[in-house]
Every structure is written in C-alpha cells, then in structure tokens.
N, CA, C and O of each residue as an XYZ file, in Angstrom:
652
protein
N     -37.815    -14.969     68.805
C     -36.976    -13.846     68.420
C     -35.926    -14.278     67.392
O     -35.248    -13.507     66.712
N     -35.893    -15.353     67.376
C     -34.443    -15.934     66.250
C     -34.817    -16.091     65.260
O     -34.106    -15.855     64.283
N     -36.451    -16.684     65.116
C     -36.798    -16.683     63.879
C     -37.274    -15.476     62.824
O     -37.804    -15.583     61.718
N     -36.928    -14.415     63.500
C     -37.230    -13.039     63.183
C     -36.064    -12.245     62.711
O     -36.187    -11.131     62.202
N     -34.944    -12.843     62.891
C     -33.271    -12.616     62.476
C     -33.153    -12.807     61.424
O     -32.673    -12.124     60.519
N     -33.766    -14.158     61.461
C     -33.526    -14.494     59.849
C     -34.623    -14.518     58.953
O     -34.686    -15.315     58.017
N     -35.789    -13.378     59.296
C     -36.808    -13.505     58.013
C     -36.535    -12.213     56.963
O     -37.392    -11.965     56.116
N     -35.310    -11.402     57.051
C     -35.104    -10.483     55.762
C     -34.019    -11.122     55.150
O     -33.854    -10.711     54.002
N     -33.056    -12.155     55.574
C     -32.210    -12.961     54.872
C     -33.086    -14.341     54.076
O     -32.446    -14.805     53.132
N     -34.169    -14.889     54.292
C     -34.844    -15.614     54.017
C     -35.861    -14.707     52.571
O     -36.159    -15.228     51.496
N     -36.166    -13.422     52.974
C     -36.781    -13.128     52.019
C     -35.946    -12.530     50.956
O     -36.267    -12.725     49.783
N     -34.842    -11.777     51.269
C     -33.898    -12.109     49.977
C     -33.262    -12.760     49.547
O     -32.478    -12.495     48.636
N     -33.485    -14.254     50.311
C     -33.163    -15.432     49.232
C     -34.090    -16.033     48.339
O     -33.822    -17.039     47.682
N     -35.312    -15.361     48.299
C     -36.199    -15.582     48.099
C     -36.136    -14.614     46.084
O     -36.353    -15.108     44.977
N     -35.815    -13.428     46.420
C     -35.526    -12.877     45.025
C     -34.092    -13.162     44.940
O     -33.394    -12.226     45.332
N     -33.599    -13.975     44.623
C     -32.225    -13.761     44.507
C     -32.224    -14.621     42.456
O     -31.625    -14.260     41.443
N     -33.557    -16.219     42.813
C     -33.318    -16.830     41.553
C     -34.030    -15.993     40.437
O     -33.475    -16.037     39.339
N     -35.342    -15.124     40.549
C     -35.287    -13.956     39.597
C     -34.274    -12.325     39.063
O     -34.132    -11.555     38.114
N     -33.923    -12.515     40.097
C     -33.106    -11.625     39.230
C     -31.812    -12.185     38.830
O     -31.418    -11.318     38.050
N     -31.122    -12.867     38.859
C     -30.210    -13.805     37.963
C     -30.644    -14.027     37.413
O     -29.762    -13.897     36.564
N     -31.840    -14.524     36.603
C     -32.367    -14.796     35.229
C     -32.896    -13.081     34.741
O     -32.768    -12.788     33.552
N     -33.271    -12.397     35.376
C     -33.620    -11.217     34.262
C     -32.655    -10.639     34.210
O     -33.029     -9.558     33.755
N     -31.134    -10.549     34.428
C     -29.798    -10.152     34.462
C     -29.521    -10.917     33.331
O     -28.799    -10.352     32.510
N     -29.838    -11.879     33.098
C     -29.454    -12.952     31.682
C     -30.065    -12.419     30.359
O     -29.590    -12.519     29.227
N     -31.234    -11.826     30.752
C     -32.438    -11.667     29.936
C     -32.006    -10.208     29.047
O     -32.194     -9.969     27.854
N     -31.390     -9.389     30.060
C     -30.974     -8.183     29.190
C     -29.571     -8.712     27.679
O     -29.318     -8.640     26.477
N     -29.274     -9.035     28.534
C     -27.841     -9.284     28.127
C     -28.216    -10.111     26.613
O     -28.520    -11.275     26.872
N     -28.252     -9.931     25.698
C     -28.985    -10.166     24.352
C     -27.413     -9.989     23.791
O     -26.651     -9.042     23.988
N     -27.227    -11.001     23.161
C     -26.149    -11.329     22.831
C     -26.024    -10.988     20.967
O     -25.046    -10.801     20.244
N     -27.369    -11.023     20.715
C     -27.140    -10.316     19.376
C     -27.903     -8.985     18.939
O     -28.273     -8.808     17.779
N     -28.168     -7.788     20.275
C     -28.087     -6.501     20.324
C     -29.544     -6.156     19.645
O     -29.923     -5.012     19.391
N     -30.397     -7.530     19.365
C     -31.862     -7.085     19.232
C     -32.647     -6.752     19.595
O     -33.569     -6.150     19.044
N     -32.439     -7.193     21.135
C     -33.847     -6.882     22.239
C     -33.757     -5.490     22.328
O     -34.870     -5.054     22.034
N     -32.912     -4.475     22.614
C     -33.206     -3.281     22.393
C     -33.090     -2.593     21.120
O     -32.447     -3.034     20.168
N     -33.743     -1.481     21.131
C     -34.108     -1.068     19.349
C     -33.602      0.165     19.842
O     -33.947      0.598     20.941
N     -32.474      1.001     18.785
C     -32.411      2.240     18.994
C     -33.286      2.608     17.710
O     -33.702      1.825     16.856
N     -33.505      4.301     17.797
C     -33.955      5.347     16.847
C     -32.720      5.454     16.127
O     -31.804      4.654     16.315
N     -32.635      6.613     15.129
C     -31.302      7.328     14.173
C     -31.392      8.879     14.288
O     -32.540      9.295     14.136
N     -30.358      9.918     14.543
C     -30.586     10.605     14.297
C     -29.478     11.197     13.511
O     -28.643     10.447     13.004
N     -29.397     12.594     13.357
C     -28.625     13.175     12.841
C     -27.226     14.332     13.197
O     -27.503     15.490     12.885
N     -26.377     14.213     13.556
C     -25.379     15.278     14.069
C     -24.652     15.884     12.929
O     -24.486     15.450     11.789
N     -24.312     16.820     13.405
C     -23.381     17.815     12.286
C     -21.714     17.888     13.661
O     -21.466     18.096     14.848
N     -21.061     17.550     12.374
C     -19.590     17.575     13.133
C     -18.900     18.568     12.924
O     -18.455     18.326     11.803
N     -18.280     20.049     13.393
C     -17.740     20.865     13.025
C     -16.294     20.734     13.585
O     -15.949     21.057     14.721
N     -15.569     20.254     12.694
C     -14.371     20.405     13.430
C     -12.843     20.933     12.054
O     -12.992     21.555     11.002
N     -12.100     20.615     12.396
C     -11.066     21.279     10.800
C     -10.884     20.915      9.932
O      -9.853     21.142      9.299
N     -11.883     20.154      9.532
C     -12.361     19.865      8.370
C     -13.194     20.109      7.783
O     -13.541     19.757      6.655
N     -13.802     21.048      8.835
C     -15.341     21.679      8.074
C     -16.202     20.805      8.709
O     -15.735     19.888      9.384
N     -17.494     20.972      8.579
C     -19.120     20.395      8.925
C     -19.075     19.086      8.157
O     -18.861     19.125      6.946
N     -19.262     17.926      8.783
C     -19.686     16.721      8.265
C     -21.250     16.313      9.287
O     -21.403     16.508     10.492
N     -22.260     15.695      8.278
C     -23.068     15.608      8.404
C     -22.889     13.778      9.048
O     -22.012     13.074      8.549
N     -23.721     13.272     10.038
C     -23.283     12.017     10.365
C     -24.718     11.307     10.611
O     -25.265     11.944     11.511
N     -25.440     10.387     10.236
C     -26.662      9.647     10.545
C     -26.345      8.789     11.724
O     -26.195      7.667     11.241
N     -26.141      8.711     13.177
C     -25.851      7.869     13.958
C     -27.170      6.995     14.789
O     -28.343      7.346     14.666
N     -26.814      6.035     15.480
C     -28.020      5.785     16.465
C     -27.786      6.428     17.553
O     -26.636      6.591     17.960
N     -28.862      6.893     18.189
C     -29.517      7.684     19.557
C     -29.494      6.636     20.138
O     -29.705      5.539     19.622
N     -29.170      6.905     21.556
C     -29.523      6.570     23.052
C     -29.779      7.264     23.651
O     -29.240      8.345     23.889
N     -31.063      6.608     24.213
C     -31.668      7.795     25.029
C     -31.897      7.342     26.622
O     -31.326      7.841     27.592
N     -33.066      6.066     26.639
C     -33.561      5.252     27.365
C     -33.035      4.939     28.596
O     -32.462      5.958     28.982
N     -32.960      4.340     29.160
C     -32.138      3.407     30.292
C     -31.583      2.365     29.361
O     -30.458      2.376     28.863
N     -32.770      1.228     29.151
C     -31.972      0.463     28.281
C     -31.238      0.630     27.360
O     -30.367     -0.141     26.957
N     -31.536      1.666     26.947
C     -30.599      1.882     25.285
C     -28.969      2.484     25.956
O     -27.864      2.346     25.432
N     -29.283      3.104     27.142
C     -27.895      3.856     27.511
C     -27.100      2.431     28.264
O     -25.887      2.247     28.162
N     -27.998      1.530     28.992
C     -27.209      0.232     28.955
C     -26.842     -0.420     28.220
O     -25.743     -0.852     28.567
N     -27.228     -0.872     27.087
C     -26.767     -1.631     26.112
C     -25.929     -0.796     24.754
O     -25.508     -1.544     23.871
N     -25.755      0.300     24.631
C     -25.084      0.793     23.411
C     -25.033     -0.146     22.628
O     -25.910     -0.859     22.140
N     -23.127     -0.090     22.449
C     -22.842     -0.969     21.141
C     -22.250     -2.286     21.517
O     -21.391     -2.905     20.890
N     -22.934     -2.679     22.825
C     -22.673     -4.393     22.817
C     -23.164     -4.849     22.714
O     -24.378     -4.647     22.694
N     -22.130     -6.625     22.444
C     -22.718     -7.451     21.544
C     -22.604     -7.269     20.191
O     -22.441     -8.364     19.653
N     -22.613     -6.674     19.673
C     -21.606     -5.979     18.318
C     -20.589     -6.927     17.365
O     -19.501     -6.804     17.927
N     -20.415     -7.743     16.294
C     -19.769     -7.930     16.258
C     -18.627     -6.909     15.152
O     -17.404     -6.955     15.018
N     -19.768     -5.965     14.446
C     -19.212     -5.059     13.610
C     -20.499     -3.791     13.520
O     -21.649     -3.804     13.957
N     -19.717     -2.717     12.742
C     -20.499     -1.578     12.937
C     -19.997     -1.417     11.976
O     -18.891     -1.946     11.862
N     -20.720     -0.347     10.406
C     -20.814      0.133      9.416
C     -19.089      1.116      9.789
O     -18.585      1.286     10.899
N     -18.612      1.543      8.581
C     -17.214      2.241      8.806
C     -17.829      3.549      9.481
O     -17.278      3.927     10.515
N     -18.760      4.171      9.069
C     -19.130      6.022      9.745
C     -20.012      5.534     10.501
O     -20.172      6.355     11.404
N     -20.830      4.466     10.684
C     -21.801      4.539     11.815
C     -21.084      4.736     13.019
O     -19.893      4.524     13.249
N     -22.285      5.323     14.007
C     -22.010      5.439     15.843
C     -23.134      5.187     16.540
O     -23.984      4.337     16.274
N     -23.116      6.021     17.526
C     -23.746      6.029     18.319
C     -24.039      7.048     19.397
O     -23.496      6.592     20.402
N     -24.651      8.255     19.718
C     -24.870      9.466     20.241
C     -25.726      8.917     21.799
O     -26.863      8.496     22.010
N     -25.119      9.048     22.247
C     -25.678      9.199     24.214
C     -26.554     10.132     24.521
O     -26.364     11.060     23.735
N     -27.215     10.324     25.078
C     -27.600     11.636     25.722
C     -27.879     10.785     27.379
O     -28.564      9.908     27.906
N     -26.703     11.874     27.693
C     -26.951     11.381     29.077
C     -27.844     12.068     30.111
O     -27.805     11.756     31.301
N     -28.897     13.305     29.463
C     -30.092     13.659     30.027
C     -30.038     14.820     31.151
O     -30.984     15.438     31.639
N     -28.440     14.955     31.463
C     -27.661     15.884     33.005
C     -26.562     15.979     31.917
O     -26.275     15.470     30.833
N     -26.083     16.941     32.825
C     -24.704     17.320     32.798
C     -24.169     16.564     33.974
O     -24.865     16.566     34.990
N     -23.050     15.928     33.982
C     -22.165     15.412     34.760
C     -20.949     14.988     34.031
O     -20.687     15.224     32.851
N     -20.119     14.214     35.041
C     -18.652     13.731     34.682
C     -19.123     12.317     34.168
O     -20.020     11.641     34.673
N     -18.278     11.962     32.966
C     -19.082     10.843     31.991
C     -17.929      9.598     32.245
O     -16.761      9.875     31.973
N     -18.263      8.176     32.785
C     -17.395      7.362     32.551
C     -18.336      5.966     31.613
O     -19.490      5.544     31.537
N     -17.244      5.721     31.148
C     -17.936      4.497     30.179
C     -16.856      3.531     30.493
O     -15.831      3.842     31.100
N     -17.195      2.085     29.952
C     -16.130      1.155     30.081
C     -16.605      0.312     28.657
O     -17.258      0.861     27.769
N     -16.231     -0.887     28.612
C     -15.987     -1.356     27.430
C     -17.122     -2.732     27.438
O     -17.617     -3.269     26.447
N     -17.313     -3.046     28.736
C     -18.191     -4.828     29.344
C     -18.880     -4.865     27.898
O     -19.700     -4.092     27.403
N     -18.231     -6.104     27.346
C     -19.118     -7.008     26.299
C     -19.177     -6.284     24.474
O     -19.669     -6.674     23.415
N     -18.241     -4.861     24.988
C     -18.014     -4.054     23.274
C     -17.042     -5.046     22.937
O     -16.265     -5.564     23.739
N     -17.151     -5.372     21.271
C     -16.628     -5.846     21.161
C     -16.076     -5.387     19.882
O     -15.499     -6.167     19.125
N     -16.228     -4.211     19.633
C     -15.406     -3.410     18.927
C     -14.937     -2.285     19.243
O     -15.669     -1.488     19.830
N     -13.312     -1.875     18.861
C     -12.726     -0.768     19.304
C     -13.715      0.359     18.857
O     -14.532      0.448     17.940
N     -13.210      1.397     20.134
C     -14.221      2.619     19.752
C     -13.584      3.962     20.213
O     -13.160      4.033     21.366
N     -13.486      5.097     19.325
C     -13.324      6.169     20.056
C     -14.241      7.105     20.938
O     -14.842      8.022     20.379
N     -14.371      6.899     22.331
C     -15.749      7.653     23.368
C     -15.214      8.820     23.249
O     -14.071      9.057     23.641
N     -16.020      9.731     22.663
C     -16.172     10.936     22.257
C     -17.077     11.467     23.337
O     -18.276     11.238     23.182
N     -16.696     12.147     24.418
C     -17.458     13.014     25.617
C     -18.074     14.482     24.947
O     -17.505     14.751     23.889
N     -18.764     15.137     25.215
C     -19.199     16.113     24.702
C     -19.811     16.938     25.837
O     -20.223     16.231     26.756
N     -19.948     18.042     25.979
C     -19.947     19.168     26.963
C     -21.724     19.525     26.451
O     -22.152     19.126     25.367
N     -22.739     20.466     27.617
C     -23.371     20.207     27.669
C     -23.973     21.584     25.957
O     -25.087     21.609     25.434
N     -22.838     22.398     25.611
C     -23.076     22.963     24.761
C     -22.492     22.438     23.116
O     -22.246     23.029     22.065
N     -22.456     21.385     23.459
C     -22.013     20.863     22.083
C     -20.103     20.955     21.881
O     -19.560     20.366     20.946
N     -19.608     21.460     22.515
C     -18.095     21.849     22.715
C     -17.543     20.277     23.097
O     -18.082     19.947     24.153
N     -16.729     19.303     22.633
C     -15.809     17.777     22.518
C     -15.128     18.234     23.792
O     -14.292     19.137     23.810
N     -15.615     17.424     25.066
C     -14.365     18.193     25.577
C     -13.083     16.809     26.047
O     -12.150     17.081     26.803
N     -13.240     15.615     25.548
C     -12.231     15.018     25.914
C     -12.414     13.690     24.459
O     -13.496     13.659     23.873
N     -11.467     12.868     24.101
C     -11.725     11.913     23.528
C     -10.844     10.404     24.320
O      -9.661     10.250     24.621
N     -12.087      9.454     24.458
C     -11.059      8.316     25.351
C     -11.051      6.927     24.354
O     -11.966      6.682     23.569
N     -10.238      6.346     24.475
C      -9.993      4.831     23.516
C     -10.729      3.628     24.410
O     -10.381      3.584     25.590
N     -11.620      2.741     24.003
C     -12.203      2.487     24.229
C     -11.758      0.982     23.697
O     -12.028      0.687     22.533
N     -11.140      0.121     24.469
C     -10.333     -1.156     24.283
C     -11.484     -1.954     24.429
O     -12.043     -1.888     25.524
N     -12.091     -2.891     23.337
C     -12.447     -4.206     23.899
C     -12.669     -4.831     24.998
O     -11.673     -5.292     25.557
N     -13.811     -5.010     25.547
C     -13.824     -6.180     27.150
C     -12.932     -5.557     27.885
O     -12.441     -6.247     28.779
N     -12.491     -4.256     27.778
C     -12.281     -3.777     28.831
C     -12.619     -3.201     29.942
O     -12.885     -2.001     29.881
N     -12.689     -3.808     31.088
C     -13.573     -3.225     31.940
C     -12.822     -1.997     32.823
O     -13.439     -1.554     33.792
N     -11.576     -1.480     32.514
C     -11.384      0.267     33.129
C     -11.925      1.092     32.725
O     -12.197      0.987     31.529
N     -12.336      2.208     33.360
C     -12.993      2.947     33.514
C     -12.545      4.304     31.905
O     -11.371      4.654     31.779
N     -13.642      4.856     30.900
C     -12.461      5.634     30.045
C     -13.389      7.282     30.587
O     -14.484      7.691     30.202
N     -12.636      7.761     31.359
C     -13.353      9.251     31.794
C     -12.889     10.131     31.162
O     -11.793     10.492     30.732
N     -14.735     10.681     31.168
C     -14.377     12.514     30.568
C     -13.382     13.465     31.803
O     -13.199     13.073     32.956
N     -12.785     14.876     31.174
C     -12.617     15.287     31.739
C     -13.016     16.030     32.706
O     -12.545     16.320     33.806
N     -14.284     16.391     31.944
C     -15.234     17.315     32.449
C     -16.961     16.879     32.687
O     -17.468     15.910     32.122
N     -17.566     17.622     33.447
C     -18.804     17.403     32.730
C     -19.587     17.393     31.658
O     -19.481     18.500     31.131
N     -20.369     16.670     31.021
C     -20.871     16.491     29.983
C     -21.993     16.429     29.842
O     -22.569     16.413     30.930
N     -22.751     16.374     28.865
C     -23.648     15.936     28.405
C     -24.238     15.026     27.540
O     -25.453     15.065     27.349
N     -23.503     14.186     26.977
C     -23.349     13.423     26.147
C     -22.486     12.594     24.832
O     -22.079     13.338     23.940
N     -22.334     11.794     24.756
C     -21.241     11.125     24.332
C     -21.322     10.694     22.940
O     -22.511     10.869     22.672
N     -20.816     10.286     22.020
C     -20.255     10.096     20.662
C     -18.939      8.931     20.409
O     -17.711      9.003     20.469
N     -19.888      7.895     20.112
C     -19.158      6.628     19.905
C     -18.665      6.467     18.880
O     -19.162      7.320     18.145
N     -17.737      5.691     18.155
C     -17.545      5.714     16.764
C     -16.476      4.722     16.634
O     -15.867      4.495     17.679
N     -16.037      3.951     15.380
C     -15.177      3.252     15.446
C     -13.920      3.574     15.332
O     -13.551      4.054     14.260
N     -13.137      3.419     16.222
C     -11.508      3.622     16.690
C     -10.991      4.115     15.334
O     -11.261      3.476     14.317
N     -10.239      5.260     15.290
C      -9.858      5.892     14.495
C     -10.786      7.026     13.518
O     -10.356      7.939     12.813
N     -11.914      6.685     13.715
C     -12.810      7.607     12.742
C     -12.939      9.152     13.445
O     -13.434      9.936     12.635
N     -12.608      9.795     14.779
C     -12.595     11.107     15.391
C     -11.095     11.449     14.493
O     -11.201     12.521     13.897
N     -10.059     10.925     14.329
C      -9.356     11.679     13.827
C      -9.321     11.621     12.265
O      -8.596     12.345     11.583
N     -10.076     10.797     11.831
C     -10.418     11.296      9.853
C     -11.295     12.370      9.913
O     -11.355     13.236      9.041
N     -12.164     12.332     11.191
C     -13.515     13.011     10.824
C     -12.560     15.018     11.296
O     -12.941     16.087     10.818
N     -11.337     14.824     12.328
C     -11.103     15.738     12.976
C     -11.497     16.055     13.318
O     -11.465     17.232     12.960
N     -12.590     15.797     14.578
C     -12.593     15.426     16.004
C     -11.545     15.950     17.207
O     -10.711     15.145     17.621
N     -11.577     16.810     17.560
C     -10.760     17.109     18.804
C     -11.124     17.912     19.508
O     -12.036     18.696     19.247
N     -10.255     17.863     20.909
C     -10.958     18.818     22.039
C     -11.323     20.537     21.491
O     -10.624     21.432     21.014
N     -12.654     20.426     21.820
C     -12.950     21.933     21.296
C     -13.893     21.853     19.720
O     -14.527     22.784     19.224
N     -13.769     20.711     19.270
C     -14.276     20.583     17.931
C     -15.936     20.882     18.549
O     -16.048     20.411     19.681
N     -17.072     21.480     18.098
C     -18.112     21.313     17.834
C     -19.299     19.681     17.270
O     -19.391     19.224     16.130
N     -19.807     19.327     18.169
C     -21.303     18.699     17.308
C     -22.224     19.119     18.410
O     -22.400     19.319     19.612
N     -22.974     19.115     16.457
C     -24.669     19.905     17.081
C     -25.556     18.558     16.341
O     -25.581     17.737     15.424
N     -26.237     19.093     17.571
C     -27.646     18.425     17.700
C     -28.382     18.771     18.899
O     -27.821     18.991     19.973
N     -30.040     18.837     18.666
C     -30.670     19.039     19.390
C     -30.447     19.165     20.960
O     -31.012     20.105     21.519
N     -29.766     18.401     21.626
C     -29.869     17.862     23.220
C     -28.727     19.013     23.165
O     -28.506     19.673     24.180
N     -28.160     19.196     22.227
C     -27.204     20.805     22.835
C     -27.543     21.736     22.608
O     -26.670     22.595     22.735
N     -28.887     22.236     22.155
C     -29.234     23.314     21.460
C     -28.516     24.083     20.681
O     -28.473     25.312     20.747
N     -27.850     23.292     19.816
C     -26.822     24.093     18.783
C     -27.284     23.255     17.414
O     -26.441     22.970     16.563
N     -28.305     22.986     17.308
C     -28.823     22.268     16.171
C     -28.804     23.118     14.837
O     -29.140     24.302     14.827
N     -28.411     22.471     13.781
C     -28.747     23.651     12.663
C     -29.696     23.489     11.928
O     -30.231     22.422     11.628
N     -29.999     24.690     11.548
C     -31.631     25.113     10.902
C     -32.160     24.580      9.809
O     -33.282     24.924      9.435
C-alpha cells in the first residue's frame, strides 16, 4: 500500500525534466520561432482615419509571444491581438522589452481603455472592460495617432471593417 502513495508523485517526477526544457524552447530569445501574418487596421480617432499595416495575433503561440524578445520595433509598427471572446483583457510586460501603449479594444471596435506597458514588468495592465482585442504600439504613438477612449479601429474581428 505505500508503494502506491508514491506512484503519482514518482510519475510526475517523471515529466517534470521535459517540460523545463520545452518551457526553454518557446522562449526564443530572438522572436523567430514564431511567425506572425500582417494585417491592416483603420484608426478613427480626432485626427481622422489613419490607415496602419500591423502584425496579427491570432494563435496561442502568437498570443503568447507578441512583442517579446524585441529589441526594437519600426516607429508605426504594432501589433493587433485578437483575443477570439469577449472578456476582461490583462496583459503584463514578461520579457517586452520595449515600452508600449496596450490599447484594449471592445468587441465592436470602440478603444475602451489605454494601459502603459513598462518593460519586464510583470503587473498586471487591465482593460476596463470587456474586450475583444488589443492594439500594441510603441509608447507614445496612441496619442500622435489620437487614440483615446471611444476612438474607433476597424478591422475585420470587429466587423467594422471598411469596404
């Protein structure tokens, strides 16, 4: 009977040295192993419609790895989430290593919160609301682009795409 105590602690010591190495394995330190797509958003906010070429996340992996590992990003490049649900959106910073403004987005295309997005920071930066997907960008570019709560982007995953 004792040796039966310890055969589910024995067998998860058993996976314990593979997955510490495929935990290593993601973690791609120069942001190659995963490949995003590009797509396209339109930004409506008081400045008028700006057109933006960003990378998509869609995947698991791609929604794990965003923009880390990073050591720089183009001045207008981003990065568009689709987080696939509507829910309450938290992101943190593990391994970004560039400032970013997390741009939350509502499931109709409506901005509904913008959070600062510190470096290796691992607190939490929450939407207010539920969402649908998020809009990365480099720290300071939501307010050149004017970006704010209520501002509009369309694209497909909000069905507010334009024609």
């Amino acid at each position: 009977m004792t040796r039966l105590r310890w055969l589910p602690v024995m067998i998860a010591l058993l996976f314990l040295p593979p997955l510490a190495g495929a935990q290593t394995g993601v973690e791609d330190k120069t942001g190659g192993k995963v490949k995003f797509g590009e797509t396209q958003i339109v930004v409506d906010s008081g400045f008028g419609a700006t057109r933006l070429k960003v990378m998509f996340a869609r995947t698991p992996d791609q929604l794990r790895q965003g923009l880390m590992y990073r050591n720089t990003i183009k001045p207008w490049d981003g990065m568009l989430f689709d987080m696939g649900i509507v829910q309450p959106g938290n992101f943190w910073m593990r391994n970004t290593l560039i400032p970013l403004d997390i741009i939350f987005i509502k499931a109709d295309g409506t901005v509904d919160s913008i959070g600062d997005g510190v470096p290796l920071s691992l607190k939490p930066v929450a939407s207010k609301g539920p969402i649908r997907g998020v809009l990365e960008v480099r720290k300071g570019r939501a307010a050149k682009l004017g970006i704010k709560p209520g501002s509009i982007i369309r694209h497909e995953i909000f069905g507010n795409r334009e024609r």
